[in-house]
C-alpha positions in Angstrom: 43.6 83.0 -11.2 46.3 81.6 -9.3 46.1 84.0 -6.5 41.9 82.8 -6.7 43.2 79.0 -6.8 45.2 79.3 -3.3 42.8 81.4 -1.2 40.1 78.9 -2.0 42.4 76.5 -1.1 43.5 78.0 1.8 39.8 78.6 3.0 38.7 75.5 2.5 41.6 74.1 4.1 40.9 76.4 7.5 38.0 74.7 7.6 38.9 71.1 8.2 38.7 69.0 11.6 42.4 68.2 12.6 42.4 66.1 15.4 45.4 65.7 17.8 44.2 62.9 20.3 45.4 63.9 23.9 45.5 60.3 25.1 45.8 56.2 24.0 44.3 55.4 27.4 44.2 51.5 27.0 47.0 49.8 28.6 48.8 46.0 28.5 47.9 44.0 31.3 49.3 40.6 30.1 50.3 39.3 26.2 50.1 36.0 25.3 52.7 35.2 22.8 50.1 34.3 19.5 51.6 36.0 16.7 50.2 36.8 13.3 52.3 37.1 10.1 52.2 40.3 8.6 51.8 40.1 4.6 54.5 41.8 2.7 52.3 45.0 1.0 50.7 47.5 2.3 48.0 47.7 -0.4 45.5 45.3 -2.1 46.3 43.6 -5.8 43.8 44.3 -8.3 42.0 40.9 -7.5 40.7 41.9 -3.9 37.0 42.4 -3.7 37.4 45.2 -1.5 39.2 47.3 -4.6 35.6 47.1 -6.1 34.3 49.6 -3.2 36.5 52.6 -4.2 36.3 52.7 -8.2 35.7 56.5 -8.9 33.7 57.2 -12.2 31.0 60.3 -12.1 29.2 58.6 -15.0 29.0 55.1 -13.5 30.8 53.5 -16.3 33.9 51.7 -16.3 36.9 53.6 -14.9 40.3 52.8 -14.6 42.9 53.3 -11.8 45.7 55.0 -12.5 43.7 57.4 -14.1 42.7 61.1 -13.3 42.4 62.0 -9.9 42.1 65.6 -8.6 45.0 67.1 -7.1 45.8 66.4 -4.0 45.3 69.6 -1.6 43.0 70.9 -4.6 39.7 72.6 -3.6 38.2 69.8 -5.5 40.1 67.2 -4.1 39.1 68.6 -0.8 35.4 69.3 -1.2 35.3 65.3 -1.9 35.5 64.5 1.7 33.6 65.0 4.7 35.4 67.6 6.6 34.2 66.0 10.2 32.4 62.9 11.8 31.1 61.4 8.7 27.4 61.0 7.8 26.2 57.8 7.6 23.4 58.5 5.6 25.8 59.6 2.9 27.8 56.9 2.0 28.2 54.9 -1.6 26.0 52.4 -1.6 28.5 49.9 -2.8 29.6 49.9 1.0 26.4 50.1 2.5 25.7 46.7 0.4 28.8 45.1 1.3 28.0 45.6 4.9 24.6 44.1 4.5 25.8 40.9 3.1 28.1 40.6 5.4 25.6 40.3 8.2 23.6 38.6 6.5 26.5 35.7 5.6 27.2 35.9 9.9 30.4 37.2 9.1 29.7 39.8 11.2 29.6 38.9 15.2 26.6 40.4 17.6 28.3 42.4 20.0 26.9 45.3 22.2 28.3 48.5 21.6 30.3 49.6 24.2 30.0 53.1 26.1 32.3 55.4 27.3 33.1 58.7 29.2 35.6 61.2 30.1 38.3 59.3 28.8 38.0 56.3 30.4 38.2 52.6 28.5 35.1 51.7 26.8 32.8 49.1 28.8 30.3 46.8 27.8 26.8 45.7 29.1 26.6 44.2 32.0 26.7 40.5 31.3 29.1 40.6 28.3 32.6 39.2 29.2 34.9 41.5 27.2 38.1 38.9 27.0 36.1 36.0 26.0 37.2 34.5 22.6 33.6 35.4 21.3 34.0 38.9 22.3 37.7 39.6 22.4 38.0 43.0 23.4 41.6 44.7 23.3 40.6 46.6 26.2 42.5 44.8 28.5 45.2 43.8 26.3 43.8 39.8 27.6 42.6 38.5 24.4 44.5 38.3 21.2 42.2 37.8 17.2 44.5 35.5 15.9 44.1 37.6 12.6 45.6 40.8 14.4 49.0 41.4 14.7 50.6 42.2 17.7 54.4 40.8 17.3 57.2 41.9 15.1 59.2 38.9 14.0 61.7 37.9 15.9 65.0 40.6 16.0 62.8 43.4 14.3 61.3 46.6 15.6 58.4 48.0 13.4 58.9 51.2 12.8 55.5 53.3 12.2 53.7 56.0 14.1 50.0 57.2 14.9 47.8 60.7 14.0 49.9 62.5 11.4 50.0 64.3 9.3 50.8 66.8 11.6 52.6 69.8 11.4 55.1 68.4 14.2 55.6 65.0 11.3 57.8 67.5 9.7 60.9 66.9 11.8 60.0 63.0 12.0 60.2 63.3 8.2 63.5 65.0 8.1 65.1 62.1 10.3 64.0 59.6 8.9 65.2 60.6 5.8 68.4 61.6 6.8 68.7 57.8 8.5 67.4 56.4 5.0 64.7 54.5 7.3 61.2 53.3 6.0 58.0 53.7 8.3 54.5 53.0 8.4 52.2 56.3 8.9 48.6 55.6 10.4 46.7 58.2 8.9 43.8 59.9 10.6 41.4 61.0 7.8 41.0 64.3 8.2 44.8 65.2 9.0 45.6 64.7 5.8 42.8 66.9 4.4 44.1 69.3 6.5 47.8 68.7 5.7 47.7 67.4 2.0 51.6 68.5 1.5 52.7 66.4 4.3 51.3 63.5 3.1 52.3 63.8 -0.4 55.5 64.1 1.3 55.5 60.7 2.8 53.8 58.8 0.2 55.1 60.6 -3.0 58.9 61.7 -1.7 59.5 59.2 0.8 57.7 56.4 -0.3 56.6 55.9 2.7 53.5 53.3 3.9 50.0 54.4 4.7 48.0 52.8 6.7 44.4 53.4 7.7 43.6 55.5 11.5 39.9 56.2 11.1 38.9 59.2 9.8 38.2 61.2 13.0 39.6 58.8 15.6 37.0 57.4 17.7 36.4 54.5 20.2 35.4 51.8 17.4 33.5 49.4 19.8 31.3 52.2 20.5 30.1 52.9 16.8 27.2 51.1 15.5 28.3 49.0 12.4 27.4 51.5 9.9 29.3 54.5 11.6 32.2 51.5 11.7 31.9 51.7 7.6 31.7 55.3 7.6 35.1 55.6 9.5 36.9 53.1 8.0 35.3 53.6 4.0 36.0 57.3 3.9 39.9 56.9 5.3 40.1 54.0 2.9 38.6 56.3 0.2 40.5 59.1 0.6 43.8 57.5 0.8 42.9 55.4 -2.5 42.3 58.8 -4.4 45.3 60.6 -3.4 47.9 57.7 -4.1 46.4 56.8 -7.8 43.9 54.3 -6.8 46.4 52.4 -4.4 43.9 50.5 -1.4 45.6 50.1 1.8 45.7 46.8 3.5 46.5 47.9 7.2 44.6 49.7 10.1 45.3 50.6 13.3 42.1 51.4 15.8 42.2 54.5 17.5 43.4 53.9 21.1 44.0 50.3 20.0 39.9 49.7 20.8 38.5 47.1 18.7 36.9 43.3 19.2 35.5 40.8 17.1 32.8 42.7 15.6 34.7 45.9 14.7 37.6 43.3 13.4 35.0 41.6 11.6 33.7 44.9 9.6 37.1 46.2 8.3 38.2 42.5 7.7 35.0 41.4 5.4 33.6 44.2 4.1 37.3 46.4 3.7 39.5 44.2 3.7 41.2 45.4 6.3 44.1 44.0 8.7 44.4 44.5 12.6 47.8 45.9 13.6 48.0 46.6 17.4 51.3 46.8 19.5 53.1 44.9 22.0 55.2 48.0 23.7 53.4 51.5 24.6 56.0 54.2 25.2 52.7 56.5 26.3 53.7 59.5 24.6 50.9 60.7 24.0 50.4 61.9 27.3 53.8 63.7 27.2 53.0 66.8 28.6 50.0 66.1 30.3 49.1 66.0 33.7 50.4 63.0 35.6 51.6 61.7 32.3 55.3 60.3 30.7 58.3 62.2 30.4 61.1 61.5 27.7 63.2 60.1 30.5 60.7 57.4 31.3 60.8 56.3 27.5 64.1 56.4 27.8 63.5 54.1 30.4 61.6 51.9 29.1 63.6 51.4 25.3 66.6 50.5 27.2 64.7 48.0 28.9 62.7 46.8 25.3 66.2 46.9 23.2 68.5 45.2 25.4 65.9 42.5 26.4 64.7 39.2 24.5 64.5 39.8 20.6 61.9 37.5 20.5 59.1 38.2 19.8 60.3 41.0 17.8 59.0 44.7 19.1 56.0 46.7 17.9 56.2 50.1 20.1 53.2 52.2 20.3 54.7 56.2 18.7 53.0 59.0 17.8 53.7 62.1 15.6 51.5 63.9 17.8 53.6 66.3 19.0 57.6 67.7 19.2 58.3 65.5 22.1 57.0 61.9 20.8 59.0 62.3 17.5 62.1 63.2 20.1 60.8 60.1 21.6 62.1 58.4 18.9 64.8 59.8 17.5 66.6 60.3 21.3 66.4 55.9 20.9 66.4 55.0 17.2 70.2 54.8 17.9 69.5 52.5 20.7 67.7 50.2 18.2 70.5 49.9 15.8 73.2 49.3 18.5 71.3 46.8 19.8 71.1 44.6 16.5 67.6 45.2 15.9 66.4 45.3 12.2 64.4 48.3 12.0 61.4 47.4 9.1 58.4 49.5 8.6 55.4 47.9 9.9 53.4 47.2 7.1 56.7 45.1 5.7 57.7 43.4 8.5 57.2 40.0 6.2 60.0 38.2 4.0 58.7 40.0 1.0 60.5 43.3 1.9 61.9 44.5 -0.5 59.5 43.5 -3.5 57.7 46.1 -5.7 55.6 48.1 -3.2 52.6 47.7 -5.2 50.8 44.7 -6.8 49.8 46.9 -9.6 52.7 49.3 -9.6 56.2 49.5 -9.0 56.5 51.9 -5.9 54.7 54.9 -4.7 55.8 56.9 -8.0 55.1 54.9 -10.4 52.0 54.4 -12.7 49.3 52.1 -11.7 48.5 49.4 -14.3 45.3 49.9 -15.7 42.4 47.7 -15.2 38.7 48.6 -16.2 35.8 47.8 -13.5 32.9 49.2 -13.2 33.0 51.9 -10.3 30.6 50.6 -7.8 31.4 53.5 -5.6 29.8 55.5 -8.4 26.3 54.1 -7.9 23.5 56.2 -6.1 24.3 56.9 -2.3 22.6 56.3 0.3 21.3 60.0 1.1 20.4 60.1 -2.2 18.3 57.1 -4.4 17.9 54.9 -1.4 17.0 54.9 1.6 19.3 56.2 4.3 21.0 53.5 6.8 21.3 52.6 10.5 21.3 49.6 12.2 19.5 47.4 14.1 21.3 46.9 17.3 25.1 46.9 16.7 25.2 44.6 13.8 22.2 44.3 12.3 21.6 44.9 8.7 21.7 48.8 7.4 18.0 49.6 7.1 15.9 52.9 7.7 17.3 56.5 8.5 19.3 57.6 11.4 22.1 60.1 12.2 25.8 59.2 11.8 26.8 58.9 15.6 23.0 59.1 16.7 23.2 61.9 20.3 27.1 61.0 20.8 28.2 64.2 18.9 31.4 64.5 17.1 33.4 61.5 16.5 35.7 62.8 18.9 33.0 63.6 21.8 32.9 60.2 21.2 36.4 59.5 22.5 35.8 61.8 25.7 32.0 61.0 26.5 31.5 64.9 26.5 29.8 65.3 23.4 32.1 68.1 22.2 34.9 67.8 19.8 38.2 67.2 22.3 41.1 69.6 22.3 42.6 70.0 18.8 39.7 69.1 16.7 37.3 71.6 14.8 33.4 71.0 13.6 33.3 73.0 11.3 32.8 72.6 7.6 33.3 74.4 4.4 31.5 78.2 4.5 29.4 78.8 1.3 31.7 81.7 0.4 34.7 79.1 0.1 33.3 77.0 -1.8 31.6 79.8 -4.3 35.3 80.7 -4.5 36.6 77.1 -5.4 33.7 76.8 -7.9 34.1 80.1 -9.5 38.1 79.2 -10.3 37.2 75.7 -11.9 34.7 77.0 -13.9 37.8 79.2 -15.4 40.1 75.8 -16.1 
């Protein structure tokens, strides 16, 4: 049975999207020096609305975190989640609803989508000025949401890093164990299906902080709102199952591409907070043609950690590949000879150092248990009611549509080419693996 138990695994596992992102293609032009503080957890108390969303209970009846949740890396654990782009049509209604009212209490700004192709930055209909406070594209790196944050405190370098879990987080993880040094890990969706001991490994051995990446790493401000919620509700999801029913509180968008209305979505209807950068060390396009070498980031942290400490530094890092985590480690030395306090992102706040959950001790520990009815559970979408789009980029979720509409993949999306970019897979589950995966639980 055992033997049964890993090949369906295994199988279903091989048949994830992984998506290694080749670039972050939006660089700083100028900063203005508007900083936002950073809360001190990285996940919500029991008393945020947004918890509400992600209540798990088959039978729709009150559930309680901290309960039973599937193995992580399980086949059933696994078949729980979209293995690609995420349908839209397919979503809990409880989010779908949240959405709505959003819009309709104007919470949620009316901004064009933008387009984009062949990796370039995302641009907007003619007419719409992207750094305008109504708009507030990061694009440019011009206009600053005072709700985002941008700026470590003063004397402090946030320690976190995009796109894992990756095979190459391995060696991150070894150093930064061995240098008994906290980070924040933004989490793209379907990595961690694909790599479910790696992030047990940060979250469960290292006590780590996860924060939200998307789930396939798109350009946000060119999703319609509903494929925003998809992106955002499923990472959210996902993360909440495998931690014991722990909500994150942080995101990070996908080649730091967001504006008002995208802000807007994963502040009001997740509960989500804006953490951009105020450093790029580009290694993501180590290795690439024309791109950075480990000298240049060299370079560039002597410059960063033997300038002003204030405001304090939040570098752009990957685990993306061997040579960004050397990235780091080659100047996390630099950092600490330099009198930098190295924090994790997500704690960069005077309440470091408190209980890392509002309804638990730490990352080990059990989660205090608080009945509520799972509104998660309710009929979905592509089930009871009718399937949702929108009407224009932030209208209300109404009639059917496709999940990203004739932009393909959510990473087509990120290239304009309408197939999945170097790194990432479509496909989903075969039959046969699934068959397997049933035929073992039906011998628990």
């Amino acid at each position: 049975m055992s033997a049964l138990l890993l090949f369906a695994t295994s199988a279903l596992l091989a048949s994830v999207s992984v998506y290694a992102h080749p670039h972050d293609s939006l660089h700083a032009r100028h900063e203005h020096a508007v900083r936002a503080a950073l809360p001190d957890t990285w996940y919500h108390t029991e008393e945020i609305e947004a918890h509400k969303l992600f209540r798990r209970d088959a039978a729709g009846t009150p559930s309680t975190d901290g309960g039973s949740y599937p193995q992580v890396g399980s086949p059933t654990w696994l078949a729980a989640y979209p293995s690609t782009t995420p349908d839209n049509t397919k979503l809990p209604q409880a989010w779908v609803d949240k959405l709505n009212a959003a819009v309709a209490a104007g919470q949620i700004p009316n901004i064009p989508q933008t387009t984009e192709a062949n990796g370039s930055a995302p641009v907007y209909p003619q007419g719409v000025q992207q750094d305008s406070t109504d708009v507030c594209s990061t694009t440019n790196r011009v206009c600053r949401n005072p709700d985002d944050i941008w700026d470590a405190p003063p004397g402090t370098v946030g320690i976190g890093f995009d796109d894992g879990p990756l095979p190459t987080s391995a060696a991150l993880f070894d150093f930064l164990t061995a240098n008994n040094q906290k980070a924040t890990h933004f989490f793209i969706g379907v990595n961690i299906l694909a790599s479910p001991d790696l992030f047990t490994r940060a979250f469960a051995t290292m006590n780590d902080d996860i924060a939200v990446h998307t789930y396939t790493h798109p350009y946000m401000t060119t999703l319609t709102n509903i494929d925003v919620v998809a992106q955002l509700g499923w990472s959210m999801q996902l993360i909440h199952d495998s931690t014991g029913g722990r909500l994150p509180r942080y995101w990070r968008p996908p080649y730091g591409d967001t504006d008002n209305r995208v802000g807007a979505i994963a502040r009001h209807v997740f509960g989500l907070k804006t953490i951009i950068w105020n450093q790029d060390t580009s290694d993501w396009s180590l290795g690439q043609a024309g791109g950075t070498t480990l000298d240049a980031i060299n370079a560039n942290m002597q410059k960063w950690l033997t300038g002003p400490k204030s405001p304090g530094l939040i570098i752009l890092e990957h685990e993306l590949t061997k040579d960004s985590v050397q990235g780091f480690i080659n100047n996390y030395p630099l950092m600490k000879s330099n009198g930098w306090q190295t924090v994790s992102m997500a704690q960069l706040a005077a309440g470091q150092g408190a209980n890392l959950w509002q309804n638990a001790a730490g990352n080990t520990s059990p989660v205090t248990s608080m009945a509520i009815v799972a509104a998660a559970a309710a009929p979905t979408n592509g089930s009871s009611t009718p399937p949702p789009t929108t009407t224009g980029s932030s209208g209300t979720a109404t009639s059917a549509g496709s999940s990203t509409g004739s932009k393909g993949s959510a990473a087509a999306q990120a290239t304009g080419s309408g197939k999945p970019k170097s790194g990432a897979s479509s496909l989903r589950y075969p039959s046969w693996a699934l068959v397997l995966a049933a035929a073992w639980l039906a011998l628990l």
